[in-house]
N, C-alpha and C positions, 0 to 999 in steps of 0.2 A: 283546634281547640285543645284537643287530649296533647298534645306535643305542648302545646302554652304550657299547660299545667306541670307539663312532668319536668319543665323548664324552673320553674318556680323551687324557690328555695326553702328551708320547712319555717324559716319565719313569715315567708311571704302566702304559705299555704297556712300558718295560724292567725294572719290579719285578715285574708281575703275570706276562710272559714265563717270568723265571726259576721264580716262585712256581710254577706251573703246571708245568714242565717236574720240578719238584725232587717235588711231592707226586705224580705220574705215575710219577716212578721209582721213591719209594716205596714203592710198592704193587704196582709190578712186584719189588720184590727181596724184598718181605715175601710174594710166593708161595709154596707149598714146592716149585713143581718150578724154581725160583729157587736154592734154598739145599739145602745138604748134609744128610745126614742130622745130621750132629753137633753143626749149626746151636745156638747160643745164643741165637741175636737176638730181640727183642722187635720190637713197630714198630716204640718210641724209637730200639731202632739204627738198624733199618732206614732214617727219616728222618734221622736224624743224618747218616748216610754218603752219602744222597741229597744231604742239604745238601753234605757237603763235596766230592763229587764234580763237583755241577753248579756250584758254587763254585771249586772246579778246588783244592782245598786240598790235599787228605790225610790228617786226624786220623779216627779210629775208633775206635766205644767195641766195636766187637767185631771182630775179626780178618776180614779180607778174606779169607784165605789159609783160614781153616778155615770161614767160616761159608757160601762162595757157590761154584756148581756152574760148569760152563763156560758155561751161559747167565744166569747172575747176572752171569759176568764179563764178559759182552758186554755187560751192560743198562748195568754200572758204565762200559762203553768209551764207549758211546754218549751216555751223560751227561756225562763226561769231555770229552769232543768238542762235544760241543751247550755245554756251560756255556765252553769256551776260545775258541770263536770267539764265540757268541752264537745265539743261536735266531734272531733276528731278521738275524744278515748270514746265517746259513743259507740260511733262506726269500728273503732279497731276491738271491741269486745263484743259486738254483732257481728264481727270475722269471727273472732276465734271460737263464741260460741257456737257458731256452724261449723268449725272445724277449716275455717279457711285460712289460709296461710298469708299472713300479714306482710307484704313489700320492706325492702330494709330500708328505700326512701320513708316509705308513711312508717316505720318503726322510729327510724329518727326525727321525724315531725314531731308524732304523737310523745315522746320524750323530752322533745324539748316542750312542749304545750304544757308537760306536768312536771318539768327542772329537774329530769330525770335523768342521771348522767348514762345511764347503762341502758341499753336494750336487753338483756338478757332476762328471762321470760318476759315480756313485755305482755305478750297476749294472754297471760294468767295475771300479770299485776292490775291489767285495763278490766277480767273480769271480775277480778276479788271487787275493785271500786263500786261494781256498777252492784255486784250482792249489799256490800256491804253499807250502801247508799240507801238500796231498796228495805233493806232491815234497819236500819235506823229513823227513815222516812214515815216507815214503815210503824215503829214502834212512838216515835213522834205522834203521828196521827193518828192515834188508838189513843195517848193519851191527851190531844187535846179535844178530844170529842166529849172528853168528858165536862169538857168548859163549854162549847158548841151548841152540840144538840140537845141540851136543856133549853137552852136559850131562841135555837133556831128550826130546831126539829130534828128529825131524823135524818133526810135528803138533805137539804143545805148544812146541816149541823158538821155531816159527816165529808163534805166538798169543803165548805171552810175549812176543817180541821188538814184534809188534806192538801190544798192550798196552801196554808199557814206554812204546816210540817216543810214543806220542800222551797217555799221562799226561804225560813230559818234555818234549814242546813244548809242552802244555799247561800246562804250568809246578802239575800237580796234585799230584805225589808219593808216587801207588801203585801200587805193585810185588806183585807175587804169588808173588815166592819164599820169601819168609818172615812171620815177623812183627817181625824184626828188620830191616829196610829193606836196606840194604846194607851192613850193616858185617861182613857173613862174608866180603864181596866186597872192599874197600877195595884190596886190591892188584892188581886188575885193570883196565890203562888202557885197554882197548878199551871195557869195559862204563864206567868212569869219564866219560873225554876225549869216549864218543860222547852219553851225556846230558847233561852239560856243555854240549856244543854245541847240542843241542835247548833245552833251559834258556833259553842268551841266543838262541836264535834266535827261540824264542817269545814270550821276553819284551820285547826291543828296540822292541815295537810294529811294524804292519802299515806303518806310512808310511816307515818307516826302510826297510823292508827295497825298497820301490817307489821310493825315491828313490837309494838308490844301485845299484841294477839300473838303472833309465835309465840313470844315469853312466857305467854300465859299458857298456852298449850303444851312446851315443851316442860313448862311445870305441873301440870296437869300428866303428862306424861308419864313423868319422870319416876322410874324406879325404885332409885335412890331417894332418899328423905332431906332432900336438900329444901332450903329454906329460900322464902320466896325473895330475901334480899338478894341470892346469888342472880338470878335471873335478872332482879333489875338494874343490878350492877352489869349485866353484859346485852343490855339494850344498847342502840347504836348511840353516836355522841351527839350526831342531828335529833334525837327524839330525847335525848337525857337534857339539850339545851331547851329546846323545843317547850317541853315540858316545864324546866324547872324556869325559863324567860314569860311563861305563859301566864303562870299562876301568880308569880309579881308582880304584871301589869294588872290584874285581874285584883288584884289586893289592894297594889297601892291606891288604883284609880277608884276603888272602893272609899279608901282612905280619905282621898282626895273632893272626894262629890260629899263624902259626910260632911267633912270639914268646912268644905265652902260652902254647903246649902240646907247645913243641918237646922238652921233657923229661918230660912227663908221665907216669909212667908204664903209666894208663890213659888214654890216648889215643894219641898222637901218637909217643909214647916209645921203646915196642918198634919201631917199624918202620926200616928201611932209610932216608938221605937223602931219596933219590929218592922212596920212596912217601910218605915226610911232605909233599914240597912237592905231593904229583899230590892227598893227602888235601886239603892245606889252598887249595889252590884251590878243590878242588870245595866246600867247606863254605864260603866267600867266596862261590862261584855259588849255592849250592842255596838259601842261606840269605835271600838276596834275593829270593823268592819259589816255590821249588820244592817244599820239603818231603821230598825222601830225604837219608839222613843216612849220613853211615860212620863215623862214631864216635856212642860213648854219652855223652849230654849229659848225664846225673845223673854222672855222673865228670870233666867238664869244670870248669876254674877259674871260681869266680864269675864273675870282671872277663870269661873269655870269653861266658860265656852274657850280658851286662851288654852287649857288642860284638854279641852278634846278636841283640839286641833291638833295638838302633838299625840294624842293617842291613835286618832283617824290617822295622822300619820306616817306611825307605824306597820298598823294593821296586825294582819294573823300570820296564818304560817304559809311557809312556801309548799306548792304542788298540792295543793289544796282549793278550796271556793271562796278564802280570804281573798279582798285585794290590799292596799296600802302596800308604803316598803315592803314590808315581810321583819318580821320579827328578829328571825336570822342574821339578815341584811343590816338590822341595826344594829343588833348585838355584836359583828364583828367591826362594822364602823367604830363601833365604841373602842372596844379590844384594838384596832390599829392606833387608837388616838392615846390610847396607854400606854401601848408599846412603845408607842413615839418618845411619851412623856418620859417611861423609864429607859429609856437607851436599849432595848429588851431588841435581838435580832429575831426573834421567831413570834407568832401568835399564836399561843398554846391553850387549850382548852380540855379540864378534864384527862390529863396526862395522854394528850393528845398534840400533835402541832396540826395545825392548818395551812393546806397549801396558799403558798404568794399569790397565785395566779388566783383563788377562791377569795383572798381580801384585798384583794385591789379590785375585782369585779364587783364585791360590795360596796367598793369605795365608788368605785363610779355609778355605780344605780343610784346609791346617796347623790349625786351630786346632781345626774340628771332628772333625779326625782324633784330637787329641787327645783330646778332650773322652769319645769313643769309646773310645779305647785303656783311659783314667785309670776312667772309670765300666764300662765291662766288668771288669776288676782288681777294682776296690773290689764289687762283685758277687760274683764268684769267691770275695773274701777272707771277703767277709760267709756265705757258704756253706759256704767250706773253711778256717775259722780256725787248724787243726793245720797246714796246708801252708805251706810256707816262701815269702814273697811273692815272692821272685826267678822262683820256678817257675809261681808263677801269670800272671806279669807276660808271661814268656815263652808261656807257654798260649796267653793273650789276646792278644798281638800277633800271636803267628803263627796263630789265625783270623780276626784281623782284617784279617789282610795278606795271608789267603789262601795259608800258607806248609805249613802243615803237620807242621812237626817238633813235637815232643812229648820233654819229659822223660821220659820213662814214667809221665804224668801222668793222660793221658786216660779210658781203659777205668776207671779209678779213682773219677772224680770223683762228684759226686750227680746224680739228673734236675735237679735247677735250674740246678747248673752246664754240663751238657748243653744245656738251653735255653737258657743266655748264650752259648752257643759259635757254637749255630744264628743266635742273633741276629746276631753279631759277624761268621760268615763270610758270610750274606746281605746286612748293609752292606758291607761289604770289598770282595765281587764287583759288586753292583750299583752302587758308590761314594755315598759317603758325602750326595752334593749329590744323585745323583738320587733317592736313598731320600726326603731330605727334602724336595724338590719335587715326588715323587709322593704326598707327604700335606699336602701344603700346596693341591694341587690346581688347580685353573685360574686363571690369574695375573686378577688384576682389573686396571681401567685404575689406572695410578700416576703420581702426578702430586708432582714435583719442587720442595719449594719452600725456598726461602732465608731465612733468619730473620735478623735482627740476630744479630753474631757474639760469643761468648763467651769463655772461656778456660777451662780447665781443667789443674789440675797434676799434672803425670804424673813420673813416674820418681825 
């Protein structure tokens, strides 16, 4: 068995990780001193919710809220938790915080698991994550107790609020107040504004948030009375993108939910100014990867649910607890399809170039992201032919993207469609290149050759 393993290649060791971790939970939640007496669940749920929990998604074909007891709800926390950071940076920062000396095979695993091109200190950047998870989690759920335990008491107030906190930076999107996500709640900014921030906190990726923490320190530091634009001008070019890609989907799609639902009157319609714009932010954050919702999307205008298909899409940021593309990912898609346009030989970013071999791997994640997206749909379609395609479309992206929201489609669909959802949120999580290098299996030697050159006519 230990020879199998050590055989296994670090893709095949971050699908079979998850695989393991998901059919584990399982069979812990499919116990009955797991679930309520009122339980409906079958396995099939039971796995289903396994998937999307360790997937960090949130879709469920049977109600969280009615089927699982207070320690179903810990199993679901701790899956939540194991599938946002990873199983594999768990274990390599429980090395190093005992001072154990981390293997250069599981140093390259655990690096590819967070798109991390460098092992060098690996086992201080696996344990900054796991601090800097527990403080944010941490300070998350100090401030949603204050929405909580009014409402629920001290004991459960302060379980919800911790619940909450680490589905939301886990960017997973389940909630245990109802079965209606947030939309009884929508007009409260404390409970809003504070997941919001866990949201992009989680999802910006791990390297964003270590690179502008040094900047802040070494300004903090600093002797000299240099001013804090110098520091941000010499953050890296992944966190200056990162950042400055982040906050204009965050805007536009703001933009974009006013626009289309600022009269609606099953949405956005009835409420106050104010609480349209605090909605329509969060449904611009949540929808890039999170999965809580505060309005009902079977009531939302086509062309909107049409805009958060291309935002689920995209997703958040890479090496992070986002799924979708990756933000990055798109951004350089875009940048090669301009380069194209202007005859331009390099991809330059911020007086930077970008390696060929970094956008053309962008190029091809785009391509078999889609390929995923279009053939999970046509699945769903070929399964659920009464269902209106927009609603499937959207199904399928947001487990594929690891998102979560749901028409009130889900608990609906058939075991087939169940099964394509499984599938869709396990590539989503694990990504799309390592699923298919973990069955392509151990690379053979490849050998480079040049032919007399041809032509072919395109476009």
């Amino acid at each position: 068995m230990k020879q199998a393993l050590i055989k296994l290649t670090p893709p095949q060791k971050i699908a079979l990780s998850f695989l393991l971790v998901i059919l584990s939970g399982s069979l812990l939640l499919s116990l009955p001193m797991s679930q309520l007496a009122s339980s409906q669940a079958n396995y099939l749920d039971h796995l289903f919710i396994a998937v999307s929990a360790v997937c960090v998604t949130g879709l469920w074909t049977q109600s969280i809220h009615d089927s699982y007891n207070i320690l179903g709800q810990i199993i679901m926390m701790i899956l939540i938790q194991i599938g946002g950071l990873g199983l594999m940076t768990i274990i390599g920062s429980i090395y190093h915080g005992l001072g154990q000396r981390i293997e250069l095979k599981d140093q390259i695993t655990a690096s590819q698991a967070l798109n991390r091109s460098s092992q060098q200190n690996l086992g201080e950047f696996l344990g900054r994550i796991v601090r800097y998870t527990a403080v944010i989690e941490g300070t998350g759920a100090l401030l949603l107790s204050g929405f909580f335990v009014p409402r629920l008491g001290l004991g459960r107030g302060i379980f919800n609020a911790i619940f909450t906190a680490i589905s939301a930076f886990c960017n997973a999107g389940f909630d245990l107040m109802s079965n209606d996500s947030l939309t009884n709640y929508s007009d409260n900014p404390l409970l809003l504004i504070t997941i919001m921030a866990l949201i992009v906190l989680g999802g910006i990726g791990f390297a964003v948030w270590f690179d502008v923490a040094d900047q802040f320190q070494a300004y903090r530091q600093a002797k000299r009375g240099k001013k804090i634009g110098y520091y941000l001008r010499h953050l890296k070019t992944h966190t200056k993108l990162m950042v400055r890609a982040t906050l204009a989907l965050i805007l536009l799609g703001a933009l974009f939910v006013s626009l289309l639902e600022w009269h609606n009157p099953d949405t956005l319609g009835p409420f106050s100014n104010g609480h349209k714009l605090l909605v329509a932010f969060f449904e611009s954050i949540t929808m890039r990867t999170a999965g809580f919702s505060s309005i009902d999307y079977t009531k939302a205008h086509p062309v909107t649910l049409l805009y958060f298909i291309a935002n689920m899409f995209i997703g958040g940021g890479s090496g992070g607890t986002a799924g979708g593309l990756k933000v990055t990912t798109f951004v350089l898609t875009l940048m090669l399809a301009m380069q194209e346009i202007r005859q331009s030989r390099y991809v330059s970013y911020d007086y930077h170039t970008i390696p060929t071999s970094t956008v053309r791997s962008a190029f091809v994640l785009f391509l078999i992201y889609i390929s995923l997206l279009l053939s999970g749909s046509a699945l769903l379609l070929a399964f659920e032919p009464d269902v209106n395609y927009l609603y499937l479309l959207f199904e399928s992206v947001s487990a594929l993207a690891t998102v979560g929201v749901s028409a009130s489609l889900t608990p609906s669909l058939s075991t087939a469609s169940h099964l394509v959802l499984i599938a869709l949120m396990y590539a989503g999580r694990i990504g799309p290149m390592t699923l298919l290098l973990s069955l392509h299996g151990r690379q053979r030697n490849k050998y480079d050759i040049e032919y007399s050159r041809t032509e072919i006519i395109i476009g």
